[in-house]
N, CA, C and O atoms as a Maestro MAE file, in Angstrom:
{
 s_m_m2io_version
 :::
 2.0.0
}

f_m_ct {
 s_m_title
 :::
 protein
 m_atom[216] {
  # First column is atom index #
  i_m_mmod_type
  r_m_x_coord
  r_m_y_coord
  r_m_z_coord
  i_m_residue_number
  s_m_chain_name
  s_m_pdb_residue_name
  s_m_pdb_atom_name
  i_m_atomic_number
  :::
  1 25 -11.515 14.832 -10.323 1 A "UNK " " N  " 7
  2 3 -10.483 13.901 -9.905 1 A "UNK " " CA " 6
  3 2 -10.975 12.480 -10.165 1 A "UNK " " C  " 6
  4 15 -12.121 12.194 -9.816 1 A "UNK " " O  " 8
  5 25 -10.085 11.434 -10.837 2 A "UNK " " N  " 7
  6 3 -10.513 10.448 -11.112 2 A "UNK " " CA " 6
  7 2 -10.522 9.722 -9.758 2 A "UNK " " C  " 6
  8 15 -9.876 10.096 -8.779 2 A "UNK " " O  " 8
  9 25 -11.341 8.621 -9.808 3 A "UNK " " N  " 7
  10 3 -11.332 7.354 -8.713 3 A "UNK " " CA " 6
  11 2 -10.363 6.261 -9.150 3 A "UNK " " C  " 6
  12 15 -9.973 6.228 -10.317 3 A "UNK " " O  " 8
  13 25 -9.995 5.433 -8.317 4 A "UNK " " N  " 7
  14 3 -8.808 4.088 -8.417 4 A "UNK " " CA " 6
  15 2 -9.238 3.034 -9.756 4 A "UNK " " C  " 6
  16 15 -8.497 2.223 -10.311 4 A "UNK " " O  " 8
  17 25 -10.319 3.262 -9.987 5 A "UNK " " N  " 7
  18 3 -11.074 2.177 -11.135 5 A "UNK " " CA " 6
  19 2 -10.758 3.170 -12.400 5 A "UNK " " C  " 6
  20 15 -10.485 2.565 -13.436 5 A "UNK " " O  " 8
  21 25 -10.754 4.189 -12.455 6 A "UNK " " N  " 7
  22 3 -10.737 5.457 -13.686 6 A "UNK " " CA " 6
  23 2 -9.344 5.053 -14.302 6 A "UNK " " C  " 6
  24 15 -8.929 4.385 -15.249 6 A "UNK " " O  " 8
  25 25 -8.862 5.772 -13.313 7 A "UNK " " N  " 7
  26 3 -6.917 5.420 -13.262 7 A "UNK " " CA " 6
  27 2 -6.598 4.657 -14.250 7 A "UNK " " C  " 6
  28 15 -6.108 4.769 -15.374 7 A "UNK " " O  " 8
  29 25 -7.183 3.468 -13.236 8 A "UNK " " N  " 7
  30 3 -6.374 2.444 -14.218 8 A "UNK " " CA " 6
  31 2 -6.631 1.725 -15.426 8 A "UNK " " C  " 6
  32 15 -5.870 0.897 -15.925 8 A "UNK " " O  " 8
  33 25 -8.022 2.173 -15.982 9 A "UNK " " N  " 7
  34 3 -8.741 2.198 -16.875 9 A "UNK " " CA " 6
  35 2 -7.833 3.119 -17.914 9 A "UNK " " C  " 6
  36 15 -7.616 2.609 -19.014 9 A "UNK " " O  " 8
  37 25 -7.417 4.120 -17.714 10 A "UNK " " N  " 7
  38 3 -7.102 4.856 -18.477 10 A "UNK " " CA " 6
  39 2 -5.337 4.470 -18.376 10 A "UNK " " C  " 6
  40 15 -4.882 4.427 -19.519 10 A "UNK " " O  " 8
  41 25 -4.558 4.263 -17.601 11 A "UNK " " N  " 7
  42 3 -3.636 3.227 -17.889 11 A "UNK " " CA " 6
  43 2 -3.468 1.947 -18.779 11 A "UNK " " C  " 6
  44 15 -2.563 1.634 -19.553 11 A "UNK " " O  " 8
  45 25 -4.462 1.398 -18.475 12 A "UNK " " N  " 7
  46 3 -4.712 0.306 -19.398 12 A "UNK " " CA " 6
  47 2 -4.897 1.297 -20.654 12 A "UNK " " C  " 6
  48 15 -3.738 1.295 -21.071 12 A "UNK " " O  " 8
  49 25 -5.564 2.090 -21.469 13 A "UNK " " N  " 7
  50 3 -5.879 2.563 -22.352 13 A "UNK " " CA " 6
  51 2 -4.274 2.987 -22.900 13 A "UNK " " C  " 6
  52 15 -3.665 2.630 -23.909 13 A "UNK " " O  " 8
  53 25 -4.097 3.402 -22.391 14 A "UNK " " N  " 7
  54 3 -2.913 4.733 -22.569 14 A "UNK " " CA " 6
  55 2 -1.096 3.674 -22.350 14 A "UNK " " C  " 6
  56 15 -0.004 3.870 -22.884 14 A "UNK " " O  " 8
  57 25 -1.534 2.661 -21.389 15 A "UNK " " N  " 7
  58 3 0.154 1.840 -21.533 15 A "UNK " " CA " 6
  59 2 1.161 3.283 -21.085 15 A "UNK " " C  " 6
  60 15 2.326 3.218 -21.475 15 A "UNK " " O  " 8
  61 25 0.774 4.492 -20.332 16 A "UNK " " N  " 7
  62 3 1.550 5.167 -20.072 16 A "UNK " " CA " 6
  63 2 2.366 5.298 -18.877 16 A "UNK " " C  " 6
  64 15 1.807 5.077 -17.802 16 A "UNK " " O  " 8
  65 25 3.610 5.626 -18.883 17 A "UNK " " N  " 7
  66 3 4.033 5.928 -17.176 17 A "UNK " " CA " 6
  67 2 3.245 6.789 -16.387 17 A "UNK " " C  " 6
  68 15 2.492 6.431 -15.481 17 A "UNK " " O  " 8
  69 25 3.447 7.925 -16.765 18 A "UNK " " N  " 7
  70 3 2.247 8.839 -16.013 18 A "UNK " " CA " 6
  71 2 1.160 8.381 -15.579 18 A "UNK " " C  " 6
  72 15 0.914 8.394 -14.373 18 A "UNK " " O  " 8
  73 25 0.208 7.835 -16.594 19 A "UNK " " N  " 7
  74 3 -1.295 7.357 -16.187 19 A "UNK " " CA " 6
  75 2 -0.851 6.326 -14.981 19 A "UNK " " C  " 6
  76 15 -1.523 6.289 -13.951 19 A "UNK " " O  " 8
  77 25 0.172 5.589 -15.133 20 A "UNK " " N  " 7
  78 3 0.394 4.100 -14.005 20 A "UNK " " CA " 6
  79 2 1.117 5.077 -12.963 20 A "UNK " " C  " 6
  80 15 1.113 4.633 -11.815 20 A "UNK " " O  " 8
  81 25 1.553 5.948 -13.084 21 A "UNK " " N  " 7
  82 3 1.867 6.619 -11.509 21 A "UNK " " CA " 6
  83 2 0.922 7.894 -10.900 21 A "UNK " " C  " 6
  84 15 1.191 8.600 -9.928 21 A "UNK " " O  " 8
  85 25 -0.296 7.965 -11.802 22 A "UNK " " N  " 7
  86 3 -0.829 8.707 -11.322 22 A "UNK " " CA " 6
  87 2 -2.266 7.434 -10.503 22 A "UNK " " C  " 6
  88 15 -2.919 7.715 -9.498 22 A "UNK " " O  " 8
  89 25 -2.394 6.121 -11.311 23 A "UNK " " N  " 7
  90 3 -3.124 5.785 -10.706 23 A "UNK " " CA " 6
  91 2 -2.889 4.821 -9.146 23 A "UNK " " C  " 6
  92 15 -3.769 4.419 -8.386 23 A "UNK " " O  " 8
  93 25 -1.196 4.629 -9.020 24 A "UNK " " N  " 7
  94 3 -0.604 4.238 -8.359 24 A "UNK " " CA " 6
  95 2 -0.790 5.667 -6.675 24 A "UNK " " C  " 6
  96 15 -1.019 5.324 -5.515 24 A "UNK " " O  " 8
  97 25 -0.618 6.945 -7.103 25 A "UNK " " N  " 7
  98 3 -1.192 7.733 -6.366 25 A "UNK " " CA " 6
  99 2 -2.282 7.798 -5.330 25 A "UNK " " C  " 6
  100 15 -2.296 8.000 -4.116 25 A "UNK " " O  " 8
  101 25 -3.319 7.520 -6.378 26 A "UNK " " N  " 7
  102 3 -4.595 7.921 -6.017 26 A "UNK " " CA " 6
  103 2 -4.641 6.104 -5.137 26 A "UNK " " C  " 6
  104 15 -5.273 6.249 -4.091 26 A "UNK " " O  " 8
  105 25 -4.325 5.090 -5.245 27 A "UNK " " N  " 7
  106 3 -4.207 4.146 -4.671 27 A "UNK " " CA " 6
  107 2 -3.499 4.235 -3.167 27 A "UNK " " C  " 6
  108 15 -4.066 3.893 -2.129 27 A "UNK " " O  " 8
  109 25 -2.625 4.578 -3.226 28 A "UNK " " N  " 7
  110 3 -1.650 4.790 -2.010 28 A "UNK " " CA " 6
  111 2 -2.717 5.923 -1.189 28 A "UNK " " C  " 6
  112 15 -2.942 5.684 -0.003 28 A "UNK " " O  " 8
  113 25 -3.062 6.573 -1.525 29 A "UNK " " N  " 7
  114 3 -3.965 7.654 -0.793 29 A "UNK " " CA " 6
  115 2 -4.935 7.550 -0.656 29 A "UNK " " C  " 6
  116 15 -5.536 8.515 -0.183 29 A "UNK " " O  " 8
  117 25 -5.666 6.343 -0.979 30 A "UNK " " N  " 7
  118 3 -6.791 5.335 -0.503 30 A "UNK " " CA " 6
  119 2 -6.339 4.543 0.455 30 A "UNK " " C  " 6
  120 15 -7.253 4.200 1.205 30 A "UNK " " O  " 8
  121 25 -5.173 4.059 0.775 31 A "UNK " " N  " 7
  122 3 -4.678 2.941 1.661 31 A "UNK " " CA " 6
  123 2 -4.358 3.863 2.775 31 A "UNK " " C  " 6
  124 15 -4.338 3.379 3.907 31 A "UNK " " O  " 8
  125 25 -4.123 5.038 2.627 32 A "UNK " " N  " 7
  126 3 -2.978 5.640 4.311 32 A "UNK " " CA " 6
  127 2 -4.264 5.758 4.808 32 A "UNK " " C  " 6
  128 15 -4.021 6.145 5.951 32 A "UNK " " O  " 8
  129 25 -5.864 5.663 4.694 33 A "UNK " " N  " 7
  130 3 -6.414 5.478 5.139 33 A "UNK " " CA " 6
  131 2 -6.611 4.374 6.240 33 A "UNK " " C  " 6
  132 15 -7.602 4.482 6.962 33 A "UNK " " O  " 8
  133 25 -5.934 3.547 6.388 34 A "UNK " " N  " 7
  134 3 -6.274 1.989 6.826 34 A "UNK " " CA " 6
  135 2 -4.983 2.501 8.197 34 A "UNK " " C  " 6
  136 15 -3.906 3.072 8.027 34 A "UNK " " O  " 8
  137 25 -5.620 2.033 9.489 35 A "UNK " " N  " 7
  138 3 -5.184 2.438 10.778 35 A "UNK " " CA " 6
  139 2 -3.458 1.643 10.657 35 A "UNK " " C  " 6
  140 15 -2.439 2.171 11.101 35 A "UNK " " O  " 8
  141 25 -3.520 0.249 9.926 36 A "UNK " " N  " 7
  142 3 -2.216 -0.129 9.898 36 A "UNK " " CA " 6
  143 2 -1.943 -1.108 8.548 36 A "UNK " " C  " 6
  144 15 -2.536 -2.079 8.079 36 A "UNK " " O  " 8
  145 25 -0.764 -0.365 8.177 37 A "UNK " " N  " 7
  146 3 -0.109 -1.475 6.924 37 A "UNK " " CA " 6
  147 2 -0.368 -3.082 7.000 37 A "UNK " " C  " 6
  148 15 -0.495 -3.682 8.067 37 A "UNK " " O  " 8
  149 25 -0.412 -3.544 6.022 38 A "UNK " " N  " 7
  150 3 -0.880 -5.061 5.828 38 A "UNK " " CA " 6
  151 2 0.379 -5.749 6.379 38 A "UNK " " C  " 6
  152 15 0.384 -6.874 6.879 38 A "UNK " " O  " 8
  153 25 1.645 -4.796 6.204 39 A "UNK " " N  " 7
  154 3 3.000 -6.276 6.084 39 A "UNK " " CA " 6
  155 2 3.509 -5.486 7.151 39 A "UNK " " C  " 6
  156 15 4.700 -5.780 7.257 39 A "UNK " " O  " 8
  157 25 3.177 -4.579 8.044 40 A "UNK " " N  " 7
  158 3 3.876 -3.916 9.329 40 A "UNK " " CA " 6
  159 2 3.155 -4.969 10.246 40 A "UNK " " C  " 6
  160 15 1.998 -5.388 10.258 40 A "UNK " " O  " 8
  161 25 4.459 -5.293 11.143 41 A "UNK " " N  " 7
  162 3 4.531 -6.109 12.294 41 A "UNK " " CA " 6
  163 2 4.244 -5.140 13.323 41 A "UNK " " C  " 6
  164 15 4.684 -3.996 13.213 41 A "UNK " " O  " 8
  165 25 3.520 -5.504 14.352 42 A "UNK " " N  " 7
  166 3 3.571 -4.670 15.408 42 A "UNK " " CA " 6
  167 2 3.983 -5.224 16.444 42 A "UNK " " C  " 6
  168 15 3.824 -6.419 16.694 42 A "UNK " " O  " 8
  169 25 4.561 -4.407 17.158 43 A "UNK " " N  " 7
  170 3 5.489 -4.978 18.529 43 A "UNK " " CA " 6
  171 2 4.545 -4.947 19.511 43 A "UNK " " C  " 6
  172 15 3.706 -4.084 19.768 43 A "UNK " " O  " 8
  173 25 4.824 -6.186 20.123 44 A "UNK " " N  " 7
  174 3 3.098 -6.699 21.231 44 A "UNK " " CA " 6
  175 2 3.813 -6.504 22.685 44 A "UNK " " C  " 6
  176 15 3.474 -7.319 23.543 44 A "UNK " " O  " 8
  177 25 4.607 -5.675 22.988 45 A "UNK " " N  " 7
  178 3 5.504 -5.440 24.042 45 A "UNK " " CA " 6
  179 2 5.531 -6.253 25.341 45 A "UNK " " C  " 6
  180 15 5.477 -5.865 26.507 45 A "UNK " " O  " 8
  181 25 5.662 -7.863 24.670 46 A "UNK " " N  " 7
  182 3 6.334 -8.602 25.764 46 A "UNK " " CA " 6
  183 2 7.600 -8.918 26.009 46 A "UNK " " C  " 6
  184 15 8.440 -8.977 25.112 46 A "UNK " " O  " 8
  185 25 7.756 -9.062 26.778 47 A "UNK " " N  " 7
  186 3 9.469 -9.092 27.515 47 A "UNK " " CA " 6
  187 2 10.319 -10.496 27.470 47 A "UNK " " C  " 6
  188 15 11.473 -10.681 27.854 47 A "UNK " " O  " 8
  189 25 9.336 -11.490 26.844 48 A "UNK " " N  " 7
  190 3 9.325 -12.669 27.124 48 A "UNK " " CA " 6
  191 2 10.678 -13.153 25.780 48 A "UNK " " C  " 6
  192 15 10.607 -12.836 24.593 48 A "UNK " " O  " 8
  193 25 11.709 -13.895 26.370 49 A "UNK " " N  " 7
  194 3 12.894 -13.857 25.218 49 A "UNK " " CA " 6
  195 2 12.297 -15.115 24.286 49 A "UNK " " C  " 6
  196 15 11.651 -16.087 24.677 49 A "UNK " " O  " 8
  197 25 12.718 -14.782 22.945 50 A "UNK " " N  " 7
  198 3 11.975 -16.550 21.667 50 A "UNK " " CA " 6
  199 2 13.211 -16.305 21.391 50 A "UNK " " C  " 6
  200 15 13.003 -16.307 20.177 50 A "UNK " " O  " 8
  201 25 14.365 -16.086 21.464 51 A "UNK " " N  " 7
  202 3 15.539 -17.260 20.448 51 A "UNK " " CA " 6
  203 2 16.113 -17.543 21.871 51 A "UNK " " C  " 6
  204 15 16.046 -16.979 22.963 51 A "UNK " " O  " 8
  205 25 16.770 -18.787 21.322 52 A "UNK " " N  " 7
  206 3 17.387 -19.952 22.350 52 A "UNK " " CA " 6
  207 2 19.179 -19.320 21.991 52 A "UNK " " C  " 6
  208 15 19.830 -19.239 20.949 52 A "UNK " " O  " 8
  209 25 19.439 -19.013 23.259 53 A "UNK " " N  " 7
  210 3 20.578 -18.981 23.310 53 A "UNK " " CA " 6
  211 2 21.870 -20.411 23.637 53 A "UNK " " C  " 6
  212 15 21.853 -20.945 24.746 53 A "UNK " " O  " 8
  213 25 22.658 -20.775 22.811 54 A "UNK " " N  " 7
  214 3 23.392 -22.106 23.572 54 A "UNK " " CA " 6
  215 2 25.083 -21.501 23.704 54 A "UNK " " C  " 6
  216 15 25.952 -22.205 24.220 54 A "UNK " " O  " 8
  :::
 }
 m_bond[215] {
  # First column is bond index #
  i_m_from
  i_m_to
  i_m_order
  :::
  1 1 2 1
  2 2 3 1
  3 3 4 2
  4 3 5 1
  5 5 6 1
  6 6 7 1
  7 7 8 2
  8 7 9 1
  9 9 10 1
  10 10 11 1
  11 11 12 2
  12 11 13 1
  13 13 14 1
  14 14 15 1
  15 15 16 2
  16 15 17 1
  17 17 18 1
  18 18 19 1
  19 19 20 2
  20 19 21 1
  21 21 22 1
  22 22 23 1
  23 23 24 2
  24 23 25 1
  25 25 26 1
  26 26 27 1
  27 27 28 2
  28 27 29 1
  29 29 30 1
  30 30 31 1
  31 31 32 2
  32 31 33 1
  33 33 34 1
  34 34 35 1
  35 35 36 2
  36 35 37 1
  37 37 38 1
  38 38 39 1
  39 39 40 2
  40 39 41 1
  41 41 42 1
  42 42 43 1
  43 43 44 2
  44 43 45 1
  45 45 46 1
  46 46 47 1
  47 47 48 2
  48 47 49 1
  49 49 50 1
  50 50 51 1
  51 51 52 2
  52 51 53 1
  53 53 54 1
  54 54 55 1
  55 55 56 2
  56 55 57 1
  57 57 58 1
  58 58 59 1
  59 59 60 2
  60 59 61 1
  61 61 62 1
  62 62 63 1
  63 63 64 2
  64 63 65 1
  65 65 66 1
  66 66 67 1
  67 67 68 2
  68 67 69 1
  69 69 70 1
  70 70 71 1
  71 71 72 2
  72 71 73 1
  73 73 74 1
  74 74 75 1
  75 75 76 2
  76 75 77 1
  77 77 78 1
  78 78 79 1
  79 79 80 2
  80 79 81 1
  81 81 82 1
  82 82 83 1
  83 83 84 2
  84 83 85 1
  85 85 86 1
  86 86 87 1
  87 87 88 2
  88 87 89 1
  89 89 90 1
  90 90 91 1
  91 91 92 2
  92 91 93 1
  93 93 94 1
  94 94 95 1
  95 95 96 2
  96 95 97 1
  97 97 98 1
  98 98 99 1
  99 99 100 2
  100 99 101 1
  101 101 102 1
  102 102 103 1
  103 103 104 2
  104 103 105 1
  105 105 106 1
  106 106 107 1
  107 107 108 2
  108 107 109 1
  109 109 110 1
  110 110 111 1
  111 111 112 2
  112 111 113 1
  113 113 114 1
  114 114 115 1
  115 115 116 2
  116 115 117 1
  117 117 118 1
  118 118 119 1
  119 119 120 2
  120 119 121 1
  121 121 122 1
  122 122 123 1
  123 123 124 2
  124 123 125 1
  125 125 126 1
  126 126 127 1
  127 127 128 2
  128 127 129 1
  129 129 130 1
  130 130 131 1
  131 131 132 2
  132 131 133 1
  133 133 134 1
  134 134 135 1
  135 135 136 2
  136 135 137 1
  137 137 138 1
  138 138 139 1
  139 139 140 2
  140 139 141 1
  141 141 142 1
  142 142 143 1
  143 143 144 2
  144 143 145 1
  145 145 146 1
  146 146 147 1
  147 147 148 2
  148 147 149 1
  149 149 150 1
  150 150 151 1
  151 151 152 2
  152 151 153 1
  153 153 154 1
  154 154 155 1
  155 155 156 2
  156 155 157 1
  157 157 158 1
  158 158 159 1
  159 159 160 2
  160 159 161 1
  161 161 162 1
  162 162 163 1
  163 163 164 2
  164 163 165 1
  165 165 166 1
  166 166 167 1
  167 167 168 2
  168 167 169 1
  169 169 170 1
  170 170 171 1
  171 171 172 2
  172 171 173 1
  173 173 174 1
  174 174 175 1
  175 175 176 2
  176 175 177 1
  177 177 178 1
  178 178 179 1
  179 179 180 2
  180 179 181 1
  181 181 182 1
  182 182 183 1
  183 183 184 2
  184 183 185 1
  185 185 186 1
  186 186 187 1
  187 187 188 2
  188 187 189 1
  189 189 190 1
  190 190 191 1
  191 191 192 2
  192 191 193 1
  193 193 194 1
  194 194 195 1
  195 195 196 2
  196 195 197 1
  197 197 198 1
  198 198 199 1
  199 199 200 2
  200 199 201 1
  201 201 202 1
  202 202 203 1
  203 203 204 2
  204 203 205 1
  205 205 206 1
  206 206 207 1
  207 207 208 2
  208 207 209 1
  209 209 210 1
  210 210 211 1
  211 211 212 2
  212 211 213 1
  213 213 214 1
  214 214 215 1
  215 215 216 2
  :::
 }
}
């Protein structure tokens, strides 16, 4: 099984769809590793209201 550096090495080589979604794969399945997404907000469960109602 290739590693994330292989991939895309061989993408670059190849300019193929396959190779760019297979190294797009092996990327994503390196990341679900990580306890939380970079661009997920997490809700800090205060009660406290931020928009101004008039």
């Amino acid at each position: 099984m290739m590693d994330e550096k292989e991939a895309w090495n061989a993408f670059l080589r190849s300019g193929s769809v396959r190779d760019y979604l297979e190294y797009k794969a092996i990327q994503n399945k390196n990341n679900c590793s990580l306890p939380e997404a970079k661009d997920e907000v997490q809700n800090q469960g205060s009660d406290t209201q931020t928009t101004e109602y008039r």
